[in-house]
PASEVO-856957 format. One record per residue (C-alpha): x, y, z; residue number from 1; residue in one letter. Coordinates in nm, 3 decimals, always signed. Layout:
N
<drenza><c1>X</c1><c2>Y</c2><c3>Z</c3><k>NUM</k><r>A</r></drenza>
...
***
This chain:
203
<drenza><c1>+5.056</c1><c2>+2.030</c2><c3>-3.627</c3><k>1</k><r>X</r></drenza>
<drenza><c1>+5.068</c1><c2>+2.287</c2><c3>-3.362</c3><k>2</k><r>X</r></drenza>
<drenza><c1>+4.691</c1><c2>+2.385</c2><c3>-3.209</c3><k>3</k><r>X</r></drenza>
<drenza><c1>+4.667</c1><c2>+2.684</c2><c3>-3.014</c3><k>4</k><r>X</r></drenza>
<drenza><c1>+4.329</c1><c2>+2.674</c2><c3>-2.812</c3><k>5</k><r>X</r></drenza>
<drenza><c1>+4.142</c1><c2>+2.958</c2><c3>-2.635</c3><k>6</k><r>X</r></drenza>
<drenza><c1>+3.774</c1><c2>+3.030</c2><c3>-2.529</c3><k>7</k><r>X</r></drenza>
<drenza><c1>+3.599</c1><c2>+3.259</c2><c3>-2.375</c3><k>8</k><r>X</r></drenza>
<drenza><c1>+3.815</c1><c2>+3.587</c2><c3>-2.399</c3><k>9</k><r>X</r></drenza>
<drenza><c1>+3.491</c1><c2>+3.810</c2><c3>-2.356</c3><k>10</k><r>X</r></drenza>
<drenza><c1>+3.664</c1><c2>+4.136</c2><c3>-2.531</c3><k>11</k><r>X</r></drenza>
<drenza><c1>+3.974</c1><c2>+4.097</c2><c3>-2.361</c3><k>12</k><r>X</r></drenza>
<drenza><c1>+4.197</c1><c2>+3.900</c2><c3>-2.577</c3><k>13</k><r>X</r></drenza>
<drenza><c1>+4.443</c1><c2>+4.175</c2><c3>-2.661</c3><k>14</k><r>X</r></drenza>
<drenza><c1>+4.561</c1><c2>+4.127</c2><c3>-2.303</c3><k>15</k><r>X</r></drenza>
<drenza><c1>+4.637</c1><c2>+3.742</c2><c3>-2.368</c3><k>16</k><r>X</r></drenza>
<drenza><c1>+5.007</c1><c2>+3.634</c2><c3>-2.497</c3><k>17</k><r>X</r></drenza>
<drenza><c1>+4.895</c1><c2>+3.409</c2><c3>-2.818</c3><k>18</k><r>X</r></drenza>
<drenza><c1>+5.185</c1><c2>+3.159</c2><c3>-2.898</c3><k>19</k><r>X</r></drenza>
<drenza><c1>+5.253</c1><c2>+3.077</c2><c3>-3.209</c3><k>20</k><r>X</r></drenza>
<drenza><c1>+5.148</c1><c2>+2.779</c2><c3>-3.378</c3><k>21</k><r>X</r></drenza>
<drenza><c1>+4.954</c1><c2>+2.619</c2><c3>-3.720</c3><k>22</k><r>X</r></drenza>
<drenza><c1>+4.618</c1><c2>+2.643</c2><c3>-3.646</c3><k>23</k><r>X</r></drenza>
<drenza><c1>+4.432</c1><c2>+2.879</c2><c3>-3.362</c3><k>24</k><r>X</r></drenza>
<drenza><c1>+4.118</c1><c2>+2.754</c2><c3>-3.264</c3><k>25</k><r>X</r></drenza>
<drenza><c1>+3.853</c1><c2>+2.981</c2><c3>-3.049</c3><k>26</k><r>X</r></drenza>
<drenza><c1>+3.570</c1><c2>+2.816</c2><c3>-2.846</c3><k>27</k><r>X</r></drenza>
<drenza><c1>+3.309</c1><c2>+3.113</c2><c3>-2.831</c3><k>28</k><r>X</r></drenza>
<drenza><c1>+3.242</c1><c2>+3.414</c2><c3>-2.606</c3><k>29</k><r>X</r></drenza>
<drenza><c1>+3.474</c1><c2>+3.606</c2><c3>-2.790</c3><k>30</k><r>X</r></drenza>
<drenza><c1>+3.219</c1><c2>+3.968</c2><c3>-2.655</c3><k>31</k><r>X</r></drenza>
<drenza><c1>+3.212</c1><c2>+4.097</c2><c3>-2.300</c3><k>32</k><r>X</r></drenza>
<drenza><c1>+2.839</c1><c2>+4.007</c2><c3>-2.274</c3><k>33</k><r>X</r></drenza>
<drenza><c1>+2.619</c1><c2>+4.087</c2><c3>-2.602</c3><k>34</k><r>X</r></drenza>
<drenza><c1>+2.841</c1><c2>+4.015</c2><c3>-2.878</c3><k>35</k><r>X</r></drenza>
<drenza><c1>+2.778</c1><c2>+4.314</c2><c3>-3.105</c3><k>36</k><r>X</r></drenza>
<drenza><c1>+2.921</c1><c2>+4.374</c2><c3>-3.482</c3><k>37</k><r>X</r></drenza>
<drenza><c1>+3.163</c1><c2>+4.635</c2><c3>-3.309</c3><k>38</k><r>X</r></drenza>
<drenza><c1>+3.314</c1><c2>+4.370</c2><c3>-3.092</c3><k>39</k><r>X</r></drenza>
<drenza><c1>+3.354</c1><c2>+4.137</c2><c3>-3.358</c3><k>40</k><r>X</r></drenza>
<drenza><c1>+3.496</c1><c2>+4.386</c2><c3>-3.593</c3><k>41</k><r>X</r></drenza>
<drenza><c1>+3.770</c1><c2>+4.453</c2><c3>-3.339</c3><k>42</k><r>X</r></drenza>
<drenza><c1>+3.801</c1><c2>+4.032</c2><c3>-3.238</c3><k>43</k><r>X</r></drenza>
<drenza><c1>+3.879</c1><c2>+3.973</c2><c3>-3.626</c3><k>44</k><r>X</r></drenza>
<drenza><c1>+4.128</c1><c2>+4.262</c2><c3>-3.635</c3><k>45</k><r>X</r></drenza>
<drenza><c1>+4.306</c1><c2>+4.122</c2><c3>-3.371</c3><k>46</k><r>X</r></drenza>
<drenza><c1>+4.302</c1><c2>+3.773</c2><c3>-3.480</c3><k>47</k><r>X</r></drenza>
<drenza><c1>+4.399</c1><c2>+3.920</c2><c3>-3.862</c3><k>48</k><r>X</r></drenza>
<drenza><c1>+4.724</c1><c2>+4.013</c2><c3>-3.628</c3><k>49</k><r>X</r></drenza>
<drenza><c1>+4.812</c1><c2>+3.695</c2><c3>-3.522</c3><k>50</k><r>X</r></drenza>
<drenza><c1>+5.039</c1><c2>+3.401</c2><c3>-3.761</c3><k>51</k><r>X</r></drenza>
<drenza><c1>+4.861</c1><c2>+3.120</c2><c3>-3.749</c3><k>52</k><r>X</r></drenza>
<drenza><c1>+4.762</c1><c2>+2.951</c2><c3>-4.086</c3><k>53</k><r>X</r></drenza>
<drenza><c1>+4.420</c1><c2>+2.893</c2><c3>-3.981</c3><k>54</k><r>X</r></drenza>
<drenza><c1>+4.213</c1><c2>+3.023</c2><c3>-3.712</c3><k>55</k><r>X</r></drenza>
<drenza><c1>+3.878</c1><c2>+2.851</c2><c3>-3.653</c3><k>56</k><r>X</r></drenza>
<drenza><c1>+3.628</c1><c2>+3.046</c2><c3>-3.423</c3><k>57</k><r>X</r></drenza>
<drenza><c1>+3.273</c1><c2>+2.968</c2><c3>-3.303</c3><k>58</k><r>X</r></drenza>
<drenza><c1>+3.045</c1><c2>+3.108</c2><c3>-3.097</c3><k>59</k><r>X</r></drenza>
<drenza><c1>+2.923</c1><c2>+3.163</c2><c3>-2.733</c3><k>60</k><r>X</r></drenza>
<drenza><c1>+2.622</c1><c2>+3.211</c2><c3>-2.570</c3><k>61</k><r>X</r></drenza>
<drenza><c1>+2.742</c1><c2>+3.592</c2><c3>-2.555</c3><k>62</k><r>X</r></drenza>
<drenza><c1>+2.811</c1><c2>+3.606</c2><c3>-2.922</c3><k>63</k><r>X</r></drenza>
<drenza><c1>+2.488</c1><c2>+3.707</c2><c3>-3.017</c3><k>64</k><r>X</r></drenza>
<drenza><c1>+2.553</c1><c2>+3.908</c2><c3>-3.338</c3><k>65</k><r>X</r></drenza>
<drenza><c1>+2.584</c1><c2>+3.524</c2><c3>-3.501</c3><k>66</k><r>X</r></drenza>
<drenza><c1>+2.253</c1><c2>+3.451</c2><c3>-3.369</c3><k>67</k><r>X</r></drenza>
<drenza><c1>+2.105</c1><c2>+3.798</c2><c3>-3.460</c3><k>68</k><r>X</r></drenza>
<drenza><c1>+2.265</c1><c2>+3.881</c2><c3>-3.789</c3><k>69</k><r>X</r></drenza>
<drenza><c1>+2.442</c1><c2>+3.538</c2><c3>-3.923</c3><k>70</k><r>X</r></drenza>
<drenza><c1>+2.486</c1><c2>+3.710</c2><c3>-4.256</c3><k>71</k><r>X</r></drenza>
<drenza><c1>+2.627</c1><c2>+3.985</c2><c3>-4.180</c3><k>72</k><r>X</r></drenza>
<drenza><c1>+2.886</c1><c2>+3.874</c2><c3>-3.865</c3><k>73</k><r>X</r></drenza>
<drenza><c1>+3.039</c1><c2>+3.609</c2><c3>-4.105</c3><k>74</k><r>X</r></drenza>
<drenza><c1>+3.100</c1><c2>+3.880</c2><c3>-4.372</c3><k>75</k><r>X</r></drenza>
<drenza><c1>+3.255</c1><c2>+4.102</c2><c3>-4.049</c3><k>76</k><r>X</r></drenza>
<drenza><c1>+3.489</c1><c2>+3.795</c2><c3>-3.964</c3><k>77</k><r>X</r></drenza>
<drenza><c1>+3.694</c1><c2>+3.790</c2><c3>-4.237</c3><k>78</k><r>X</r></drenza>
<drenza><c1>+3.993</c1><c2>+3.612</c2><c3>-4.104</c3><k>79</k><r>X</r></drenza>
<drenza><c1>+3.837</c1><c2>+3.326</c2><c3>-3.955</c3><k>80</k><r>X</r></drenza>
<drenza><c1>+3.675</c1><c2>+3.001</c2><c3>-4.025</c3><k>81</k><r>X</r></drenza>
<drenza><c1>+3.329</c1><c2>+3.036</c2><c3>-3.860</c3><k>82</k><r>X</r></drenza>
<drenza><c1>+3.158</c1><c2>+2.730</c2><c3>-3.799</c3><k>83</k><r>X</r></drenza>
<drenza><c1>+2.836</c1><c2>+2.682</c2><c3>-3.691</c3><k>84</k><r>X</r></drenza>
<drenza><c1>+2.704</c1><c2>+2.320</c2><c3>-3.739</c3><k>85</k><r>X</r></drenza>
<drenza><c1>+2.946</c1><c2>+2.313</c2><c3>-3.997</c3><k>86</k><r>X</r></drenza>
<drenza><c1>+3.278</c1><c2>+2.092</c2><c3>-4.105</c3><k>87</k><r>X</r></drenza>
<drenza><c1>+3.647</c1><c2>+2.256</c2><c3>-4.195</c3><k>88</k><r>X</r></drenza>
<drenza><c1>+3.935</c1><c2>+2.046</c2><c3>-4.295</c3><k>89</k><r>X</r></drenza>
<drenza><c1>+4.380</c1><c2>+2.103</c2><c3>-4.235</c3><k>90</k><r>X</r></drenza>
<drenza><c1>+4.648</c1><c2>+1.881</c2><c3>-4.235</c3><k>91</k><r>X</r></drenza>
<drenza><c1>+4.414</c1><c2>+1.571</c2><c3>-4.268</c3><k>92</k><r>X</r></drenza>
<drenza><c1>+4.227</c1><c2>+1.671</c2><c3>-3.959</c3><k>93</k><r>X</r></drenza>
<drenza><c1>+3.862</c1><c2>+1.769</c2><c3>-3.944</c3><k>94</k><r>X</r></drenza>
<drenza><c1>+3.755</c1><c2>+2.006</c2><c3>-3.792</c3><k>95</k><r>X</r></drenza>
<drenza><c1>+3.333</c1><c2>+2.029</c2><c3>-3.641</c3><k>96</k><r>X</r></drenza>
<drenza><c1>+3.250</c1><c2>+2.334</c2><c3>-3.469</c3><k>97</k><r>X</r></drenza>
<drenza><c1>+2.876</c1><c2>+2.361</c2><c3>-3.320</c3><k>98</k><r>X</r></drenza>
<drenza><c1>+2.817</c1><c2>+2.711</c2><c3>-3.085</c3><k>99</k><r>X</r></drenza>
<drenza><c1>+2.472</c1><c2>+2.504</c2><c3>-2.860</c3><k>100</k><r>X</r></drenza>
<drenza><c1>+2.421</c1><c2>+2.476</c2><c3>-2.522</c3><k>101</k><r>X</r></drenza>
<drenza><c1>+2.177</c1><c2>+2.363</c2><c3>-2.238</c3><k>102</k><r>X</r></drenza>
<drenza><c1>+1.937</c1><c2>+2.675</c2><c3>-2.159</c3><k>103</k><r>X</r></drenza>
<drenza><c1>+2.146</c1><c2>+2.897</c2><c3>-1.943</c3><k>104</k><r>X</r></drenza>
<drenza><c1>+1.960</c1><c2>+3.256</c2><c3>-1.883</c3><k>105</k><r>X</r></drenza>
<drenza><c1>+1.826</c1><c2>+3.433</c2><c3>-2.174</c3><k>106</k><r>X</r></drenza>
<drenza><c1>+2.139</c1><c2>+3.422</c2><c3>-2.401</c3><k>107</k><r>X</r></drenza>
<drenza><c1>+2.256</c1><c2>+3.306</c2><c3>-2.763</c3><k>108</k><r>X</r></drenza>
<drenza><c1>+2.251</c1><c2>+2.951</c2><c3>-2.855</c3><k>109</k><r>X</r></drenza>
<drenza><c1>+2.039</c1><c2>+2.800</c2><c3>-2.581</c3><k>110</k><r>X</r></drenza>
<drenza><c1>+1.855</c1><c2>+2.509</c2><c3>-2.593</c3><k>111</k><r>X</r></drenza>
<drenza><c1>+1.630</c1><c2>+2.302</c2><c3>-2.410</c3><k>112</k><r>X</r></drenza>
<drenza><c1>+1.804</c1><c2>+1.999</c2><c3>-2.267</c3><k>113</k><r>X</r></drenza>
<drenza><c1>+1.700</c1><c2>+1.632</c2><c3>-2.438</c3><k>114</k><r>X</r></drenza>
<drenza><c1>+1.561</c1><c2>+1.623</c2><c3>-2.819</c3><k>115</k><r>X</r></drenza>
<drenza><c1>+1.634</c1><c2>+1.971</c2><c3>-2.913</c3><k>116</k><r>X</r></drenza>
<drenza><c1>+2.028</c1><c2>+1.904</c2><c3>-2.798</c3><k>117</k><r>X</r></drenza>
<drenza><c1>+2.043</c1><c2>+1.582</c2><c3>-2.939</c3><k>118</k><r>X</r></drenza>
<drenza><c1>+1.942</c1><c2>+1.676</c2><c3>-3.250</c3><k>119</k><r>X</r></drenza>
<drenza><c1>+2.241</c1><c2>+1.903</c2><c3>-3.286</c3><k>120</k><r>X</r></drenza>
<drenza><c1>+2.473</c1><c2>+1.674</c2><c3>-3.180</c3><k>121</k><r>X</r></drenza>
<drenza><c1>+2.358</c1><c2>+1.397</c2><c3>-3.467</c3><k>122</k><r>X</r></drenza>
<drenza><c1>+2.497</c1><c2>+1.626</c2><c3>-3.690</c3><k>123</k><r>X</r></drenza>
<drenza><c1>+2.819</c1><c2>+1.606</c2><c3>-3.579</c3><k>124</k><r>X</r></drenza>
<drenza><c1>+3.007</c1><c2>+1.368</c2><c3>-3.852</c3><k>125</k><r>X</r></drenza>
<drenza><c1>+3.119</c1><c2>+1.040</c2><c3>-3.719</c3><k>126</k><r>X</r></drenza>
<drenza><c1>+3.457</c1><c2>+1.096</c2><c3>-3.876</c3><k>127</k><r>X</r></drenza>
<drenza><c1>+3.578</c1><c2>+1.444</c2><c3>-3.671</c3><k>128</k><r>X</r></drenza>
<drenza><c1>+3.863</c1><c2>+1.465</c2><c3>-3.545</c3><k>129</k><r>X</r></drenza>
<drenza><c1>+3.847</c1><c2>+1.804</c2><c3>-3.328</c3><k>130</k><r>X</r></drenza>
<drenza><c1>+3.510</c1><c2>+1.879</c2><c3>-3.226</c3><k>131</k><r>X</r></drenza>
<drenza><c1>+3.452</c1><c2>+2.229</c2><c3>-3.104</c3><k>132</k><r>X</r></drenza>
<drenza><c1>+3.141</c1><c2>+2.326</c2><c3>-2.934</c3><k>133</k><r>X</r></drenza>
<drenza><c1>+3.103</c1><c2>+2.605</c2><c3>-2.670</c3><k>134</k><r>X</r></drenza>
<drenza><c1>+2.949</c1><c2>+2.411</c2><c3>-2.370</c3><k>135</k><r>X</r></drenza>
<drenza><c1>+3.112</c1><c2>+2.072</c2><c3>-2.258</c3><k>136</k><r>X</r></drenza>
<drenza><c1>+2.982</c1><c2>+1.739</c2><c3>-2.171</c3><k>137</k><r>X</r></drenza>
<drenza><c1>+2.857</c1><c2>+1.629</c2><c3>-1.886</c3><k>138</k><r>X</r></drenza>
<drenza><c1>+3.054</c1><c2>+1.570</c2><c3>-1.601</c3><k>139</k><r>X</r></drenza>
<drenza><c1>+3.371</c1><c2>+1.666</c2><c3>-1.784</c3><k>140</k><r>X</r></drenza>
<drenza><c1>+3.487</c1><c2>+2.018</c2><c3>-1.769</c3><k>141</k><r>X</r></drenza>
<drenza><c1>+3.179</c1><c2>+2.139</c2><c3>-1.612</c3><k>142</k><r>X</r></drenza>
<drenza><c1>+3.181</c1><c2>+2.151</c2><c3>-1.214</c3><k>143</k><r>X</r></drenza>
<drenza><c1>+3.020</c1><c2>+2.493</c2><c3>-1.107</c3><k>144</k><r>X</r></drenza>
<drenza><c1>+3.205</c1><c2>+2.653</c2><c3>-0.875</c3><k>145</k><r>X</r></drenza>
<drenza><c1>+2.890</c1><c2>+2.558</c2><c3>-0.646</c3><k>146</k><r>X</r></drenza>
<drenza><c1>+2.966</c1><c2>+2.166</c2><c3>-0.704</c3><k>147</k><r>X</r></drenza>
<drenza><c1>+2.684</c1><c2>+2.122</c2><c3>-0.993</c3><k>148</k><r>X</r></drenza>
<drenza><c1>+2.815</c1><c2>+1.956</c2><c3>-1.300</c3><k>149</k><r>X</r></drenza>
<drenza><c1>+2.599</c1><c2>+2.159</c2><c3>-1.566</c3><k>150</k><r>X</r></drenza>
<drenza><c1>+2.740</c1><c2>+1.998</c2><c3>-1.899</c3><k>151</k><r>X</r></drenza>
<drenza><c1>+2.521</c1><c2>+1.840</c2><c3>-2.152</c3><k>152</k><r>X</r></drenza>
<drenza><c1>+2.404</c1><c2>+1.477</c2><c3>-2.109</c3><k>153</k><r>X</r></drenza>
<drenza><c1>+2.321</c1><c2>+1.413</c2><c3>-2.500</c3><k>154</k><r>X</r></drenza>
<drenza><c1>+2.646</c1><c2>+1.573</c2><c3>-2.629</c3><k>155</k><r>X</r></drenza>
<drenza><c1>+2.889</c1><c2>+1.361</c2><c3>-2.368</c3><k>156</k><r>X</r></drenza>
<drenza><c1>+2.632</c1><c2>+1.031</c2><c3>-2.557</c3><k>157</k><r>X</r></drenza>
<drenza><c1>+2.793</c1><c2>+1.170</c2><c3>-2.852</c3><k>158</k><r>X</r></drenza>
<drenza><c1>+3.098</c1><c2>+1.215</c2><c3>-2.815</c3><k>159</k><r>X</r></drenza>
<drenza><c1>+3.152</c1><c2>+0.851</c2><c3>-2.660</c3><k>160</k><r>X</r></drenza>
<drenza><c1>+2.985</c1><c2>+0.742</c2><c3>-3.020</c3><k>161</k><r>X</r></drenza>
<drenza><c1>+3.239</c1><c2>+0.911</c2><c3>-3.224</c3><k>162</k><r>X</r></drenza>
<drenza><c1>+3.502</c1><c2>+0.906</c2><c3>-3.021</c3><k>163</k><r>X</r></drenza>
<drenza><c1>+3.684</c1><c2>+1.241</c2><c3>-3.158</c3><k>164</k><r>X</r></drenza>
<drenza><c1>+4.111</c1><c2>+1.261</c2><c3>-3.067</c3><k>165</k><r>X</r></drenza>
<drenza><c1>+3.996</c1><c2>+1.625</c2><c3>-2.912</c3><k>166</k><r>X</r></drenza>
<drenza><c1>+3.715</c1><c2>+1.742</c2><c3>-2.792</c3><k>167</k><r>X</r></drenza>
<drenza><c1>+3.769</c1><c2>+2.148</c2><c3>-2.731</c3><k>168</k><r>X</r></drenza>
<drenza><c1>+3.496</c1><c2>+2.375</c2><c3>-2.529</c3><k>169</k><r>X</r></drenza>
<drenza><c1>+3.471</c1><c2>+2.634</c2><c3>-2.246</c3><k>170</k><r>X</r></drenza>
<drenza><c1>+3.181</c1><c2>+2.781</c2><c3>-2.116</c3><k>171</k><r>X</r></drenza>
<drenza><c1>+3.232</c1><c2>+2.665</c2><c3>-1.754</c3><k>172</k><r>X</r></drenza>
<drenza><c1>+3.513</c1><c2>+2.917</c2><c3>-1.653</c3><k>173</k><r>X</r></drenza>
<drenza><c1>+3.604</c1><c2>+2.742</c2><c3>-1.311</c3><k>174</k><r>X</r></drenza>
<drenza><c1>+3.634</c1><c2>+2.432</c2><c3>-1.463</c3><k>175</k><r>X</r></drenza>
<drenza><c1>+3.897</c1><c2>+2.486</c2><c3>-1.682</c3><k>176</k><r>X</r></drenza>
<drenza><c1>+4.193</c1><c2>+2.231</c2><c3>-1.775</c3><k>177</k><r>X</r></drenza>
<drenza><c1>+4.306</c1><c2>+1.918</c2><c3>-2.008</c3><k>178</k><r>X</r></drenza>
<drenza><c1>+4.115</c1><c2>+1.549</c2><c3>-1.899</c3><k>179</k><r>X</r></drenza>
<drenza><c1>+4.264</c1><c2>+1.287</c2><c3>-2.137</c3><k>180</k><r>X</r></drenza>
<drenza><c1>+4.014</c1><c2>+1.007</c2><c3>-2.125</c3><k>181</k><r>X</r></drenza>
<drenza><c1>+3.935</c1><c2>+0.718</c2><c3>-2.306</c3><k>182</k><r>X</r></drenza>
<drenza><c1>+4.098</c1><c2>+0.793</c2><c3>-2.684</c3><k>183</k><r>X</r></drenza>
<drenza><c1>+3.959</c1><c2>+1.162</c2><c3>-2.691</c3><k>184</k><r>X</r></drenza>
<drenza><c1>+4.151</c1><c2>+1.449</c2><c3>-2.518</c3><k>185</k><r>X</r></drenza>
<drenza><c1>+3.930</c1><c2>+1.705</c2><c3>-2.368</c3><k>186</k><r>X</r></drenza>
<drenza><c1>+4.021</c1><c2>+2.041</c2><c3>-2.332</c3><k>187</k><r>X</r></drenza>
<drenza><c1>+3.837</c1><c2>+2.348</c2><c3>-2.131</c3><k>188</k><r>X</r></drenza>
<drenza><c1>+4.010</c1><c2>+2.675</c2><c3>-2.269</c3><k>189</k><r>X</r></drenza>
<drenza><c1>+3.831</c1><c2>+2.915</c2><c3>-2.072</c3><k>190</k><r>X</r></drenza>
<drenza><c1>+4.069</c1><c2>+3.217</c2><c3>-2.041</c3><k>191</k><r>X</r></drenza>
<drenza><c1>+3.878</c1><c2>+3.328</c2><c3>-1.720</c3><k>192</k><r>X</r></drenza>
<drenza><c1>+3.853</c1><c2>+3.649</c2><c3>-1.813</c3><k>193</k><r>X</r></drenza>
<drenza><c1>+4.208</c1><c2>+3.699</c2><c3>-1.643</c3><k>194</k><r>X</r></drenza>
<drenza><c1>+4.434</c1><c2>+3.681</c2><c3>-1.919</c3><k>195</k><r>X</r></drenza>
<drenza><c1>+4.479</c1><c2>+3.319</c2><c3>-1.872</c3><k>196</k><r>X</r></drenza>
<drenza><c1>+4.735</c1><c2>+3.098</c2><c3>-2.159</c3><k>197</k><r>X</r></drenza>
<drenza><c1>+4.602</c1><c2>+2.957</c2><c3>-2.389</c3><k>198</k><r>X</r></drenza>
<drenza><c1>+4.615</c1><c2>+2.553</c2><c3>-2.415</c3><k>199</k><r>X</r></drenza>
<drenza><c1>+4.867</c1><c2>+2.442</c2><c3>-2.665</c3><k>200</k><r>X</r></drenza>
<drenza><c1>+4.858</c1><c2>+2.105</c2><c3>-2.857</c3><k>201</k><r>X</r></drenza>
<drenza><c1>+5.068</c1><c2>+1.923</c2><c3>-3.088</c3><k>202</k><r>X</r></drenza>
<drenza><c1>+4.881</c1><c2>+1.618</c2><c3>-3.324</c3><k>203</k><r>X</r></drenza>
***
């Protein structure tokens, strides 16, 4: 099975060359900076353009017309698998995709570091495969430009429990790339903003 992996596009993913593959998966921030139904009507069209058998989305801390309007944005994303705290299943693989973060301005998604976060994360099933959430763990994927490592402590506690084959987020544009460690391959998809490629996978 072929994954194709991006994140954080913010409005500019017509400019990105999408290679084909079997599933596309997208890691949030889809919007340039308040995720509004427009921008999302014109995300799904372009993902409606695009091969792949499934395309899994969740969102960003930008995205906030999930936050906002939950209802209505899935019924605007019609060719997509949204999930938000929520399980999808191809090719024998599951699929977890969760859209929280540690507080980061006044955006979507943002929570409070500790019990709030943690409480997410238990709901992750023991059993996934590729875990998607928008903001990676601590001290993997996550080293600010400025040196800080601003990933979340109780997701990376987590994600060592469960031990998932990929873990999949963004978020942190700088810190973008593939870490294989342990059994679990991490990947930070940022695009950048710059048109980056996307990651490609094969399981």
């Amino acid at each position: 099975m072929r994954l194709v992996i991006l994140s954080d596009t913010h409005g500019r993913h017509r400019r990105i060359d999408v290679p084909a593959g079997d599933a596309l998966v997208h890691a949030g921030d889809f919007s340039p900076w308040i995720g509004t139904l427009k921008e999302l009507s014109d995300f799904n069209d372009f993902l409606g353009g695009l091969p792949h058998r499934h395309k899994i989305v969740i969102a960003g801390n930008h995205d906030f017309c999930f936050q906002r309007a939950n209802r209505v944005a899935r019924a605007v994303l019609t060719n997509a698998h949204y999930l938000e705290d929520e399980s999808f299943e191809a090719w024998g693989l599951k699929f977890y995709g969760s859209p929280w973060q540690p507080r980061f301005l006044n955006l979507a998604f943002n929570l409070p570091r500790g019990e709030p976060l943690r409480e997410k994360w238990a709901l992750i099933p023991p059993d996934t495969d590729v875990l998607v959430t928008h903001g990676p763990p601590h001290g993997i994927g996550d080293q600010r430009f400025y040196g800080h490592h601003v990933g979340c402590e109780e997701l990376l506690i987590r994600v060592r429990h469960i031990k998932p084959r990929v873990h999949i987020f963004g978020h942190v544009h700088e810190a973008r790339g593939r870490f294989d460690i342990g059994d679990t391959i991490f990947i930070n998809a940022s695009s950048d903003c710059n048109g980056r490629e996307p990651f490609v996978l094969e399981l």
